[in-house]
N, C-alpha and C positions, 0 to 999 in steps of 0.2 A: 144534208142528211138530217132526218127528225128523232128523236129521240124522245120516245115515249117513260113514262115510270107508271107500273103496275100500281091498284089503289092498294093501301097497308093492309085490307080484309084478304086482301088474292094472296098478298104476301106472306102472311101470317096461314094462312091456309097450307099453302107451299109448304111452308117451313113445317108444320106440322103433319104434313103427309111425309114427306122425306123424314121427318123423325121416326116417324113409326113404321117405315118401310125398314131402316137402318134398327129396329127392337128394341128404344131405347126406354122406352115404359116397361117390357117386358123384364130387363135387364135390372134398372130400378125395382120393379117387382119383387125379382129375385134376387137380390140382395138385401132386400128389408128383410124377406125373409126368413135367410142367414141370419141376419142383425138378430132378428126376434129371437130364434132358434139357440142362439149366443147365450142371450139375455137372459135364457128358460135352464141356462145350463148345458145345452148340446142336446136334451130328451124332451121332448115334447108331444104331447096328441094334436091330432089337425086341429078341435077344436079350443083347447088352448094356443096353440100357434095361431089361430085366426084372431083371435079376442088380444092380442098379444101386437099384431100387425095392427089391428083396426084403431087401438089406441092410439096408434102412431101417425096414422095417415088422414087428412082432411075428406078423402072419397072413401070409405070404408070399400075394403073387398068382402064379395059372396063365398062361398063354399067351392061353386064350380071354379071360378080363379084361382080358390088355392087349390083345387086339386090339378088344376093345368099349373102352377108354378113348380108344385111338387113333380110330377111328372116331368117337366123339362129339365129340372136339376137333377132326376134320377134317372134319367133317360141314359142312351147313349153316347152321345153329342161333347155334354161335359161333362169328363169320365173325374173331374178334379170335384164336385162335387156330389159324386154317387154317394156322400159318406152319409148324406141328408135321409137317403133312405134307412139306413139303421139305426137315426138318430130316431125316425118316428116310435111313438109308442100305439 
């Protein structure tokens, strides 16, 4: 019986599809954040919370990402952090 091994690009591909199928960027996302939102005291506007996030992160995020981050932590799904929506100003 032969026994092949995938090249490390196919592998690394893999790995990086299956991560992001499993929302682990999305999840990272939304915990920075919290983090930021932390940091600002609990109150913050979107555009302070972006400027806030973006110092932290090597890929800066846009506008539209934070309002899909906000939106999934206010959403219905995770009812533990609805609290982000009354935090916005």
């Amino acid at each position: 019986m032969s026994v092949s091994t995938l090249p490390d690009d196919l592998v690394s591909l893999v790995h990086h599809v299956e991560l992001s199928q499993a929302g682990w960027r999305d999840r990272a996302q939304e915990l920075t954040a919290l983090a930021a939102l932390a940091e600002l005291g609990g109150t913050a506007g979107k555009d302070q919370l972006l400027k806030t996030i973006n110092m932290k992160l090597a890929a800066p995020l846009g506008r539209a990402q934070l309002e899909g981050i906000v939106n999934r932590l206010t959403g219905p799904e995770p009812a533990e952090f609805a609290v982000l929506s009354s935090c916005m100003v």
